[in-house]
C-alpha positions in Angstrom: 115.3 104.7 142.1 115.5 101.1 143.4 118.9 98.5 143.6 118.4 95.6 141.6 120.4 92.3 141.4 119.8 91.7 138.3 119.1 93.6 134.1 118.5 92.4 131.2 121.2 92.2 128.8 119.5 93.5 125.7 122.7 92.4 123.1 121.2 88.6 123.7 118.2 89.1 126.2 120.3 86.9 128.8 119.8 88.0 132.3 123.4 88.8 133.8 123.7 89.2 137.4 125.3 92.3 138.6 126.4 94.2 141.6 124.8 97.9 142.5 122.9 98.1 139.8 121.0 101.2 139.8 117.8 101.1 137.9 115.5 104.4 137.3 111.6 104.2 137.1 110.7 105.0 133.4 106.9 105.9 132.2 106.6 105.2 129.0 103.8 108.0 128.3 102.6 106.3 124.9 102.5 102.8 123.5 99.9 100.2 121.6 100.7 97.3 123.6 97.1 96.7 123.1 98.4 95.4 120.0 98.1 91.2 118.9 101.6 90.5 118.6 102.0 91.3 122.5 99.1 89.5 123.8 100.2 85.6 123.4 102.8 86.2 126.3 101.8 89.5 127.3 102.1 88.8 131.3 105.7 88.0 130.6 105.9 91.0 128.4 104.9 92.9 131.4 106.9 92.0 133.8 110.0 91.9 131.8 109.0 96.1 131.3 108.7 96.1 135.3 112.0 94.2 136.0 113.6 96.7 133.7 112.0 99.7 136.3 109.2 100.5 133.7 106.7 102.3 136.3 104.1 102.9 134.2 102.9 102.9 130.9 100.1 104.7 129.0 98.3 103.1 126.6 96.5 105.1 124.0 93.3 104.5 121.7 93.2 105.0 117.9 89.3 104.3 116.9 86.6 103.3 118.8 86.6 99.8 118.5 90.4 99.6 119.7 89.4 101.7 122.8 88.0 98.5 123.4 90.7 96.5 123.7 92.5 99.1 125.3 90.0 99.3 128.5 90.5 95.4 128.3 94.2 95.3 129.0 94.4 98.0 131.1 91.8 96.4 133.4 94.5 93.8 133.6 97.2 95.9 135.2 95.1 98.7 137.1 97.6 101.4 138.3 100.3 100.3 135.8 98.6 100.4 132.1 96.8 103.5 132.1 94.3 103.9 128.8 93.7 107.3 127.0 90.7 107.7 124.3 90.7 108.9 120.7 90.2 108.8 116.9 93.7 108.5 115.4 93.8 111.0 112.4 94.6 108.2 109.9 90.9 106.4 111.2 89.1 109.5 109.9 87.1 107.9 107.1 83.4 108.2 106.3 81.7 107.5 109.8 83.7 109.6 112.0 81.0 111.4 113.2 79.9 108.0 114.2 83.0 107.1 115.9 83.6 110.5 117.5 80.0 109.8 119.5 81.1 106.8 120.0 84.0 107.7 121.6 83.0 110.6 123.1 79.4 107.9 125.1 82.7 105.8 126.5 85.0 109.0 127.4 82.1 110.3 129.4 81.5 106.6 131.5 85.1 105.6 131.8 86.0 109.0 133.5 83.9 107.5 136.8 85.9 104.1 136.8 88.5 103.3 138.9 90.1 101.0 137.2 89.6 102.7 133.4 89.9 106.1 134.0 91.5 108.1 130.7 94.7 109.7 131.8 94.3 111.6 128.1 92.4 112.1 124.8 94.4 110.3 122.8 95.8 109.7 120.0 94.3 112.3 118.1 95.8 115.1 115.3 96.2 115.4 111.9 98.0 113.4 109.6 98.3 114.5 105.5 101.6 112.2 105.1 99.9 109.1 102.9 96.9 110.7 101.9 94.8 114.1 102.7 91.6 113.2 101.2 90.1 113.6 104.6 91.5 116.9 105.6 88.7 118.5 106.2 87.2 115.8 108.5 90.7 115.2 110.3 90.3 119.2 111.1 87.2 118.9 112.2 87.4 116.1 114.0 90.7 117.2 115.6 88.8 120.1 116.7 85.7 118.5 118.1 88.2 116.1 120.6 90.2 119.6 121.7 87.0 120.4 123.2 87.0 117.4 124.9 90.2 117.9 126.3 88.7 120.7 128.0 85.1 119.4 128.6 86.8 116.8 130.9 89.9 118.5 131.5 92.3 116.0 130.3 95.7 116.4 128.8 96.1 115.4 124.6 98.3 113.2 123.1 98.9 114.6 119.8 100.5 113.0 116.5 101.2 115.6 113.6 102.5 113.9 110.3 103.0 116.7 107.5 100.3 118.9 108.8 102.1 121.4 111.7 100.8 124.4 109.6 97.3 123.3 110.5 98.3 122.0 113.8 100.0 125.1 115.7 97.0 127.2 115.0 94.5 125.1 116.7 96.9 124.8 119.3 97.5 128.7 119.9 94.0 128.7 120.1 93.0 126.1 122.5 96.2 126.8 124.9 94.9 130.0 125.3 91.7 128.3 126.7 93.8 126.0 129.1 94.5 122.8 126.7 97.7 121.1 128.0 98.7 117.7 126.5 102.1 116.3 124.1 103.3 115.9 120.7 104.0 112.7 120.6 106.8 111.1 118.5 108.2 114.7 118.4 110.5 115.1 115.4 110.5 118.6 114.3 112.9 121.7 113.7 114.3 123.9 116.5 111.8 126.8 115.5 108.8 124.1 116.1 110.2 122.8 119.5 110.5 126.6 120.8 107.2 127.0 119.5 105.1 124.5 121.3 107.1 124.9 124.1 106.0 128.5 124.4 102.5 127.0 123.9 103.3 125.0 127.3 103.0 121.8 125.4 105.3 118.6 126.5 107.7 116.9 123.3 107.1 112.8 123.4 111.0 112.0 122.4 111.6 108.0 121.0 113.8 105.6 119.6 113.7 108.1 116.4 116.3 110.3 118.6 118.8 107.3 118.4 118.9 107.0 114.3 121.5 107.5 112.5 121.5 111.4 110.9 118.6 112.0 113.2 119.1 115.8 114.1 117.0 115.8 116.9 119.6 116.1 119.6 120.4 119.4 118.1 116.8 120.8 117.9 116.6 120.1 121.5 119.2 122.6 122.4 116.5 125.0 122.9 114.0 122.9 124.9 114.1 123.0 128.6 114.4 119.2 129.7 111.0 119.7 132.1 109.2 120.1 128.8 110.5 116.2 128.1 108.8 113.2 128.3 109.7 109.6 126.9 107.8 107.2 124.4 108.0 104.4 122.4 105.2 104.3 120.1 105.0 100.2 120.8 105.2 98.0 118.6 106.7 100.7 116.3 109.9 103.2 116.1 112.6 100.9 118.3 115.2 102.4 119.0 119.1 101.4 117.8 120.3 98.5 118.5 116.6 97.3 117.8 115.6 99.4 115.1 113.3 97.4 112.8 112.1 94.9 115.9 109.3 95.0 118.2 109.5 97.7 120.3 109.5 97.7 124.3 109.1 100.2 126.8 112.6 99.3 128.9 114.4 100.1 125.9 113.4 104.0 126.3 116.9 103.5 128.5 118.5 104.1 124.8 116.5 107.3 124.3 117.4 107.9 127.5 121.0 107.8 127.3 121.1 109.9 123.7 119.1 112.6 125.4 121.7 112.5 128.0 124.5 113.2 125.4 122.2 116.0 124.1 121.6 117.8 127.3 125.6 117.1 129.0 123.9 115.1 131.9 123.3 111.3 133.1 121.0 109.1 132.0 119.6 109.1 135.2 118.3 112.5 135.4 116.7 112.0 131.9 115.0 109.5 133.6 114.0 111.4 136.9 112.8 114.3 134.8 110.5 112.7 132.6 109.7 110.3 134.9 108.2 113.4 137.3 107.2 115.2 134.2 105.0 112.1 132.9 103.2 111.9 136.2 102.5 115.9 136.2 101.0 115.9 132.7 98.7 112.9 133.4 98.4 113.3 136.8 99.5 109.6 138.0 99.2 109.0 141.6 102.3 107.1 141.7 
């Protein structure tokens, strides 16, 4: 927790000053700021996250090509942009066997870098929402980068889209065996919360928590908030009063405050929980 002298007034993006502000660290544990439509200002995009007392955010990899450009950015902002290494279910096509060695070539030399070391395998999972043509593959595929989880004993950063039947089973399996990790952009039923929290898996909670009708907030009645961790899914899934804009990591103070309202505490101990439980999971040295 730090005093600042100044925030950002997010109604106009003005900068107000203010007396005893208090501003909590937030680690946003999953966002594609890698993406183009950050990069034409993306130092001032940065430090307007830090001013805002974002302390950290992971950054994860969908193919292997956008690993790339992942490593690339994070290189920029060693010990703030941490990068984590996958094949996104929806980039499951033809040559995924291709991309998976790929992949797997860059997993095993960033893991001696200092500057590029994976914090996770990530974002990987199964997705049969648009189209489940490759099911199969997106099985076997999901299955081949569990392994790696373990082989380099890294958390996962999971995304599950219309497929938890397929999903909970691997993941019974593979906890059993030590895999630890999140399911990011968490937006299931009670039953499935309590469920992978059994499994000793972490729920990634965004700006989806803040929607109107969202039930959410009530499904997480029976989630311990240590089992928490906040996300934005950049440049996607803002939360209100930015829904349908480019999302930023110092708005997770939104998500913040609803999971407050959820769980009858502040804001501020949302943020000091996650916050902790962000850099237990992936093991930040901040």
């Amino acid at each position: 927790m730090a005093t600042a002298a100044f925030c950002i007034k997010e109604s106009n993006l003005q900068i107000y000053k203010l007396t005893n502000l208090q501003i909590y660290k937030l680690i946003d544990t999953h966002a594609h700021i890698d993406d183009e439509q950050y990069q034409a200002s993306f130092a001032d995009f940065i430090a307007e996250q830090q001013a805002a007392g974002v302390e950290a955010i992971c950054v994860p990899g969908i193919d292997a090509a956008n690993v790339q450009t992942v490593l690339e950015v994070c290189r920029r902002y060693p010990d703030y942009l941490y990068p984590a290494m996958g094949l996104h279910p929806e980039n499951v096509r033809d040559d995924w066997r291709e991309q998976l060695s790929t992949l797997h070539s860059l997993l095993s030399a960033s893991t001696s870098s200092l500057s590029t070391k994976p914090i996770a395998i990530g974002e990987i999972g199964l997705d049969y929402y648009v189209d489940d043509t490759y099911k199969q593959e997106q099985l076997l595929a999901f299955r081949e980068q569990l392994e790696w989880a373990l082989e380099f004993d890294l958390p996962v950063m999971i995304h599950c889209r219309n497929a938890m039947d397929d999903c909970l089973p691997l993941l019974r399996e593979f906890t059993r065996r030590g895999l630890r990790g999140v399911m990011h952009c968490f937006s299931g039923s009670r039953e499935t919360a309590a469920e992978l929290v059994k499994l000793g898996m972490y729920l990634g909670i965004g700006g989806v928590i803040t929607f109107k009708n969202c039930r959410l907030k009530e499904h997480l009645s029976s989630v311990p908030m240590d089992r928490l961790l906040l996300e934005t899914d950049s440049p996607y899934m803002a939360p209100v009063p930015f829904r349908g804009k480019r999302n930023e990591s110092r708005w997770m103070s939104y998500v913040a405050e609803t999971i407050a309202e959820a769980y009858g505490c502040s804001a501020q101990e949302v943020d000091e929980m996650t916050t902790n439980n962000a850099k237990h999971l992936f093991n930040l040295a901040k």
